[in-house]
ChimeraX commands (.cxc) that place a marker at each C-alpha (Angstrom):
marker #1 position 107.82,160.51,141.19 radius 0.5
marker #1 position 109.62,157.71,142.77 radius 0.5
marker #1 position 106.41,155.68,143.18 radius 0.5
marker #1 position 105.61,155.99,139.92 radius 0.5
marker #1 position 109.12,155.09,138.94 radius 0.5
marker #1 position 108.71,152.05,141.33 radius 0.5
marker #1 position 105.30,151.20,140.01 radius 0.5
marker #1 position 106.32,150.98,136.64 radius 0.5
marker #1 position 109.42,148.39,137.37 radius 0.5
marker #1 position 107.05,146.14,139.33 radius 0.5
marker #1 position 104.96,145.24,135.82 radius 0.5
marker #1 position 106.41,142.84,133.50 radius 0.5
marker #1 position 104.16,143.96,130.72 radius 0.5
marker #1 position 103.35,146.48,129.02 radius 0.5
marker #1 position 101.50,149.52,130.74 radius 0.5
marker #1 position 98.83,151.05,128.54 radius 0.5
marker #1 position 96.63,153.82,129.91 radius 0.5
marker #1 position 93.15,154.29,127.22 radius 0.5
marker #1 position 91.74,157.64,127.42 radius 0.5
marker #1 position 88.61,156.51,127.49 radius 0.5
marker #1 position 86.65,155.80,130.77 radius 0.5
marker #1 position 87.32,152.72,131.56 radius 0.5
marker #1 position 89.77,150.81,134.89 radius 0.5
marker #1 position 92.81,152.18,134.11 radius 0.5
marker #1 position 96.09,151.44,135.88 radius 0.5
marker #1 position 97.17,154.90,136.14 radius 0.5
marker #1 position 95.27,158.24,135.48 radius 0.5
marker #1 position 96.15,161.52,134.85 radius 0.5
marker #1 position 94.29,165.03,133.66 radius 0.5
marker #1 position 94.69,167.13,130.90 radius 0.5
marker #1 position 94.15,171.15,130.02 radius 0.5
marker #1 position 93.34,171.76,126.49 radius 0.5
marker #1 position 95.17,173.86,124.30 radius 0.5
marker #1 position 91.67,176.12,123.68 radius 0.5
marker #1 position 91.60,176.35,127.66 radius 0.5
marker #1 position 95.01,177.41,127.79 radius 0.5
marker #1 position 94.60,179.85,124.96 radius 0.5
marker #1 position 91.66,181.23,126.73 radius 0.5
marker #1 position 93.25,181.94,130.11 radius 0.5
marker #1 position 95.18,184.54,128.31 radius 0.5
marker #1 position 91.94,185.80,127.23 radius 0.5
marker #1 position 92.09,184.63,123.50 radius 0.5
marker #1 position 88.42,184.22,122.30 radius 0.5
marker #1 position 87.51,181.51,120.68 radius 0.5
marker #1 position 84.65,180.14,117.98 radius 0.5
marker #1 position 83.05,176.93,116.67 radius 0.5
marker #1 position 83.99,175.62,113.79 radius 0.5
marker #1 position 82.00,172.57,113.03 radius 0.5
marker #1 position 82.31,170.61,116.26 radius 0.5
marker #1 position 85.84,172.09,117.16 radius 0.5
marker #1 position 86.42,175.24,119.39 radius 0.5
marker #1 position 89.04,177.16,117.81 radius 0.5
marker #1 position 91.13,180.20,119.28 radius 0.5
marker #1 position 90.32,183.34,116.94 radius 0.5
marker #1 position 94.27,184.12,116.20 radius 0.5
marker #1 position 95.93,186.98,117.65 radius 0.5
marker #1 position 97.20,189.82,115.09 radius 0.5
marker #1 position 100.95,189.60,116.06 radius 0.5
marker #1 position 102.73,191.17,113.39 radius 0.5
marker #1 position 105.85,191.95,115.10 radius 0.5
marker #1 position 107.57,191.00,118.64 radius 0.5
marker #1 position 106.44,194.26,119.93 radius 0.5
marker #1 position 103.01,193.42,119.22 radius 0.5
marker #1 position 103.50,190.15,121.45 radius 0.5
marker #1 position 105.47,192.02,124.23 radius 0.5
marker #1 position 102.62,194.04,124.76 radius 0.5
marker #1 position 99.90,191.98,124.67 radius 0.5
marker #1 position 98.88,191.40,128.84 radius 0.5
marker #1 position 99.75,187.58,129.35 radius 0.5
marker #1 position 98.76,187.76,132.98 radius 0.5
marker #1 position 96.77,184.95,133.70 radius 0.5
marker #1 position 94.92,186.69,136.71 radius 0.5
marker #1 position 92.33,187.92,134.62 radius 0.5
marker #1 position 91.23,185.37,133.50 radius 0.5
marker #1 position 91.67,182.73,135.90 radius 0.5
marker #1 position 88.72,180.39,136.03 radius 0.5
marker #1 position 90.18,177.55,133.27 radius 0.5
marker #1 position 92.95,177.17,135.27 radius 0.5
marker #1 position 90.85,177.03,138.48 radius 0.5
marker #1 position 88.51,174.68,136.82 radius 0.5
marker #1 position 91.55,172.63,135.74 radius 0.5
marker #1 position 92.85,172.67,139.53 radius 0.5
marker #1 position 89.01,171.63,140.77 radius 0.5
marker #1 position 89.16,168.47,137.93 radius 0.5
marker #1 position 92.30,167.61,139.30 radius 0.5
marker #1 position 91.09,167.38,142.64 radius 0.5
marker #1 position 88.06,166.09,142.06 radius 0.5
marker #1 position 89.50,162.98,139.92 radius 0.5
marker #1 position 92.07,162.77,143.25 radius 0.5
marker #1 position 89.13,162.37,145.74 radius 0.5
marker #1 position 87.98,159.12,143.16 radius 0.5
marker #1 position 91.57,157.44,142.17 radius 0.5
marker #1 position 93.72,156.41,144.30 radius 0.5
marker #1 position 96.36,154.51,142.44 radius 0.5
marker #1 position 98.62,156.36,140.55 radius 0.5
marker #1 position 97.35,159.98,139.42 radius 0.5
marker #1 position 99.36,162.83,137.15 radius 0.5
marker #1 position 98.49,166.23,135.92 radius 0.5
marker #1 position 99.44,167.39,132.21 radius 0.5
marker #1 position 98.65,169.48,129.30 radius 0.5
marker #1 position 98.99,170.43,125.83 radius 0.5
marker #1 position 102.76,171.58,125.12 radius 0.5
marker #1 position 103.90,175.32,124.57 radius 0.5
marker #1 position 104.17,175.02,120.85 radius 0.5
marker #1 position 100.71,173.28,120.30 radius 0.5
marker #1 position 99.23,176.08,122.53 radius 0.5
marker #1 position 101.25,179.00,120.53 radius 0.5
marker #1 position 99.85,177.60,117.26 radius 0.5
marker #1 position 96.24,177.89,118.61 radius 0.5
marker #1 position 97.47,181.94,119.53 radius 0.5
marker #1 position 98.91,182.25,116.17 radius 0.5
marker #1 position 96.46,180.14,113.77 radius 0.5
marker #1 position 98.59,176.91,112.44 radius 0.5
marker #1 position 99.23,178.52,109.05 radius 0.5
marker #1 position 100.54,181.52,111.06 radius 0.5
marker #1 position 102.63,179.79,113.36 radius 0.5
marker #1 position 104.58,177.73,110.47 radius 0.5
marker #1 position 104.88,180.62,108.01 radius 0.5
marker #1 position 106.44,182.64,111.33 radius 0.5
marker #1 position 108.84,179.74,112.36 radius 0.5
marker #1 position 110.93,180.54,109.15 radius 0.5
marker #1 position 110.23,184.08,109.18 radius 0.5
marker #1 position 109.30,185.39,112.18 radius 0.5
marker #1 position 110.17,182.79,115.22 radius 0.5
marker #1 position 111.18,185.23,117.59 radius 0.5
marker #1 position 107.00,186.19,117.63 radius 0.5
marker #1 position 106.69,182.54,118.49 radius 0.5
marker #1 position 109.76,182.80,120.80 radius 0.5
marker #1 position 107.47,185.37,122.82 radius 0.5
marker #1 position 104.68,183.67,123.11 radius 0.5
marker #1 position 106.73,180.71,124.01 radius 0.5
marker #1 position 107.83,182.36,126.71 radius 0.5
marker #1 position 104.48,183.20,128.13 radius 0.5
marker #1 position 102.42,179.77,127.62 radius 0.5
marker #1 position 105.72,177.86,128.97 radius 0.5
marker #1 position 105.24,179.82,132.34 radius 0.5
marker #1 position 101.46,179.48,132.40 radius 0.5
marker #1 position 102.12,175.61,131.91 radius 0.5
marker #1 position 104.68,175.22,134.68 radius 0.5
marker #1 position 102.59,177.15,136.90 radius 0.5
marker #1 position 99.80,174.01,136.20 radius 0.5
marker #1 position 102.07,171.43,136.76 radius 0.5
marker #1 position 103.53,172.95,140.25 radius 0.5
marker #1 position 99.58,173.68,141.29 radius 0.5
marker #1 position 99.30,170.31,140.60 radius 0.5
marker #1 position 102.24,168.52,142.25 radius 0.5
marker #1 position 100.92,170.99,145.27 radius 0.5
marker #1 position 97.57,169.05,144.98 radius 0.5
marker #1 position 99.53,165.66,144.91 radius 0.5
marker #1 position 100.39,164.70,141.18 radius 0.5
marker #1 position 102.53,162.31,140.73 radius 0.5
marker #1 position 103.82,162.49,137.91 radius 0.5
marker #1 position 103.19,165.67,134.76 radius 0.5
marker #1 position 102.77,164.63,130.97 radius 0.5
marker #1 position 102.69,167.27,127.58 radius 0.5
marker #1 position 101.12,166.62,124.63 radius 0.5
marker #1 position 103.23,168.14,121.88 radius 0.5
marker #1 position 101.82,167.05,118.36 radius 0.5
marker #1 position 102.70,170.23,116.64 radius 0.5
marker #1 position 106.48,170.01,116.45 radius 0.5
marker #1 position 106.47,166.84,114.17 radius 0.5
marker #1 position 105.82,169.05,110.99 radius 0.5
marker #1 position 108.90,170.87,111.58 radius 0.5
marker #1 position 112.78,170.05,111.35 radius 0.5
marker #1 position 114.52,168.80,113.81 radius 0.5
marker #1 position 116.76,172.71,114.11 radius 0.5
marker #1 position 113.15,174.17,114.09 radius 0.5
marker #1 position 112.30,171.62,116.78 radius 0.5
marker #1 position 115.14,172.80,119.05 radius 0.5
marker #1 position 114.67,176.03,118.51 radius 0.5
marker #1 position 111.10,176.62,118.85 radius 0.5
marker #1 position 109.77,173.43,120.69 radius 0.5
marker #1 position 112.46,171.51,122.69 radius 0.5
marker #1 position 114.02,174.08,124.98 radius 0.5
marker #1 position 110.68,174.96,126.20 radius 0.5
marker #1 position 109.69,171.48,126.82 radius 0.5
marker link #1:1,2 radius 0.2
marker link #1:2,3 radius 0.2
marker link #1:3,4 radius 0.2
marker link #1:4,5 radius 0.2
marker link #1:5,6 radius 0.2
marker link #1:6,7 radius 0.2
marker link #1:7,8 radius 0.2
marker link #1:8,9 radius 0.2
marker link #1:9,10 radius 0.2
marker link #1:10,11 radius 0.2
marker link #1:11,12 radius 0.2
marker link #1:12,13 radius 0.2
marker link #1:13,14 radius 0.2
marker link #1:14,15 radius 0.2
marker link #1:15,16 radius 0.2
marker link #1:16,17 radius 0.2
marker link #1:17,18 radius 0.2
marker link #1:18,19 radius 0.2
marker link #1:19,20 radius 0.2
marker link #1:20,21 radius 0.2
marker link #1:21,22 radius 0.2
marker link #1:22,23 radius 0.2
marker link #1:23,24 radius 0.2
marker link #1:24,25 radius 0.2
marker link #1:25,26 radius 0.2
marker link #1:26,27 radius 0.2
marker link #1:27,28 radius 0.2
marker link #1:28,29 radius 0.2
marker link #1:29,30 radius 0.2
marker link #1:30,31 radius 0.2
marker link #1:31,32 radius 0.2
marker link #1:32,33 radius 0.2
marker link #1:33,34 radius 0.2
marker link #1:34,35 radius 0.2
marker link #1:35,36 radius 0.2
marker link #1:36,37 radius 0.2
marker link #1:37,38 radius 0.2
marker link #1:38,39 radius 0.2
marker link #1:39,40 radius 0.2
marker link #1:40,41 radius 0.2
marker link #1:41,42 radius 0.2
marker link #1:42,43 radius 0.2
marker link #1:43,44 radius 0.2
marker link #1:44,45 radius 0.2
marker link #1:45,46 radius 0.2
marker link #1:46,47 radius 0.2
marker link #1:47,48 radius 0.2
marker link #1:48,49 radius 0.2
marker link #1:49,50 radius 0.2
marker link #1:50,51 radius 0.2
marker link #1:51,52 radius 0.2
marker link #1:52,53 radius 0.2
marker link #1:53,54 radius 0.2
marker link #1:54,55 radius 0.2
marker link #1:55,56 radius 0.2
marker link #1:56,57 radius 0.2
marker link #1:57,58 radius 0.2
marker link #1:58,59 radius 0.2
marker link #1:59,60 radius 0.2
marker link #1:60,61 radius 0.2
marker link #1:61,62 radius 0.2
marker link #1:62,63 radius 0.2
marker link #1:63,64 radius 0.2
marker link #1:64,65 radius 0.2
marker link #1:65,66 radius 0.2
marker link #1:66,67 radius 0.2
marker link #1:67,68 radius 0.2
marker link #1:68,69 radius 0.2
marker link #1:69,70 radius 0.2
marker link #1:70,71 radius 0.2
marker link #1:71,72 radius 0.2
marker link #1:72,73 radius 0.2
marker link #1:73,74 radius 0.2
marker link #1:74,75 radius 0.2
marker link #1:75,76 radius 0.2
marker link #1:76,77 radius 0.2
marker link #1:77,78 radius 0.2
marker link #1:78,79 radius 0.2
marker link #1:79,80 radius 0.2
marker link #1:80,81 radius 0.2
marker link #1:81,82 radius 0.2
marker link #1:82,83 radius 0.2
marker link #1:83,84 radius 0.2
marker link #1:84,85 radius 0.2
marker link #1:85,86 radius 0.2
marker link #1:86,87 radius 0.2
marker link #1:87,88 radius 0.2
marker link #1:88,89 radius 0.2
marker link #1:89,90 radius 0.2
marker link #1:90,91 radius 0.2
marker link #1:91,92 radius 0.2
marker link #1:92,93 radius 0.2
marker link #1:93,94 radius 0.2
marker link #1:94,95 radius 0.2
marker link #1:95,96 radius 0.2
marker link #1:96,97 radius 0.2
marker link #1:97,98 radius 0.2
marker link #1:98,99 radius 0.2
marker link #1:99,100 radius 0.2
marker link #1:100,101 radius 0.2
marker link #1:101,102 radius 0.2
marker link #1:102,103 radius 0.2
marker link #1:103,104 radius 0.2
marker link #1:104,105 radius 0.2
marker link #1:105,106 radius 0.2
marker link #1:106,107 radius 0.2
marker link #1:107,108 radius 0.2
marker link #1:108,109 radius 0.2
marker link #1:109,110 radius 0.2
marker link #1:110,111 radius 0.2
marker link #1:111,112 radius 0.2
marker link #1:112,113 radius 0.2
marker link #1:113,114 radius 0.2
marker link #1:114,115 radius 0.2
marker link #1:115,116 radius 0.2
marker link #1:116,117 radius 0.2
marker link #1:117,118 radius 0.2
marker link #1:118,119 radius 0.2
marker link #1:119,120 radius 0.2
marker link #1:120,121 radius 0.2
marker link #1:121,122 radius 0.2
marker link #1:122,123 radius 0.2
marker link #1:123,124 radius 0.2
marker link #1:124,125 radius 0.2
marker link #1:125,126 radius 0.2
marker link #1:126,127 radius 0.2
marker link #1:127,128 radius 0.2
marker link #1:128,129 radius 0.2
marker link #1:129,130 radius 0.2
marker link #1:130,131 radius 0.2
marker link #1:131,132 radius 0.2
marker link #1:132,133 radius 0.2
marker link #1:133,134 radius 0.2
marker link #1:134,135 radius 0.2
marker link #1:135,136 radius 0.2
marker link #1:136,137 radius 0.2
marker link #1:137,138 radius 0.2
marker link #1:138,139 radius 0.2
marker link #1:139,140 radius 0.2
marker link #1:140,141 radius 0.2
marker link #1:141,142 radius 0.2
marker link #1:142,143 radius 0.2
marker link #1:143,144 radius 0.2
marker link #1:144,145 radius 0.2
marker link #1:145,146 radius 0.2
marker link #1:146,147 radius 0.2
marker link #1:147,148 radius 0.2
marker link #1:148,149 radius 0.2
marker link #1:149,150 radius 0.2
marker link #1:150,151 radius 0.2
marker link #1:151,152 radius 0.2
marker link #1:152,153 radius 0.2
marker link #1:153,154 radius 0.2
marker link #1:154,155 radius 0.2
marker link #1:155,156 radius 0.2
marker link #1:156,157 radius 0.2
marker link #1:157,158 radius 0.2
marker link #1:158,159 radius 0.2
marker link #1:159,160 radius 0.2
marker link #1:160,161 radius 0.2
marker link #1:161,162 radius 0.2
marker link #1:162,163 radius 0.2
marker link #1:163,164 radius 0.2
marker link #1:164,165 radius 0.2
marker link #1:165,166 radius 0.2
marker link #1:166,167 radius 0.2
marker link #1:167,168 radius 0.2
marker link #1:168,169 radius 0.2
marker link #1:169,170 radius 0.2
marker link #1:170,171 radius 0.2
marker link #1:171,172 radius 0.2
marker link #1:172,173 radius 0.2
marker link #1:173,174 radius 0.2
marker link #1:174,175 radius 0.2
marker link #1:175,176 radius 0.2
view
């Protein structure tokens, strides 16, 4: 992290990164949210041109409790997100981080959106479990990463910018 940190105080403009492919100054992966979702072994659909998780029935905590989380049965998104990591490694050598899509973006895909904001006033503590569960798959990535030599690990979070900032704290921040 400190080179990064160091990198960044050595510009005296602004750093912008583009996602597309083009030279970029720094570079960094990212697992989707649907991969995520799926390494839990949430099926998914097309819809359109998007690839949406089919939402899980959770209708009480007990129903998310249960539900296996282990990641070891379903391991190859992860894998293949370790083998893009390393592969973009082998061909950048400035500097390189690893990231995803946040906990709360990932539960909504588990949920269904609707779901997920209808629960967050009535049910959070369903979303508190799954919470739980994505924010341990996540920091799992981001240590498998650092192992492989990121520098630095970003989260996309768009979904907590529909809700308040108490829901925010509640059922976003702590787990970022």
């Amino acid at each position: 992290m400190k080179r990064v940190i160091d990198y960044l105080y050595t510009r005296n403009d602004r750093l912008v990164v583009p996602i597309y492919e083009c030279e970029k100054e720094l570079d960094f992966t990212c697992m989707g949210h649907v991969s995520i979702a799926k390494s839990f072994g949430f099926s998914s659909y097309i819809a359109g041109k998007i690839e949406k998780i089919r939402p899980a029935d959770f209708i009480s905590v007990k129903d998310a409790e249960q539900y296996p989380w282990d990641i070891s049965f379903s391991p190859e998104y992860l894998e293949t997100a370790l083998e893009n990591f390393q592969e973009r490694r082998k061909n950048y050598h400035d500097v390189l981080g690893g990231g995803c899509f946040g906990p709360l973006t990932v539960t909504s895909d588990i949920l269904g959106v609707e779901n997920c904001n209808r629960m967050a006033i009535k049910a959070p503590k369903i979303i508190q479990e799954v919470l739980k569960h994505v924010t341990d798959f996540i920091m799992t990535l981001a240590k498998k990463e650092e192992a492989l030599g990121a520098e630095f690990f970003w989260i996309a979070e768009p979904l907590p910018s529909m809700f308040s900032p108490e829901l925010f704290t509640s059922l976003c921040g702590q787990y970022l």
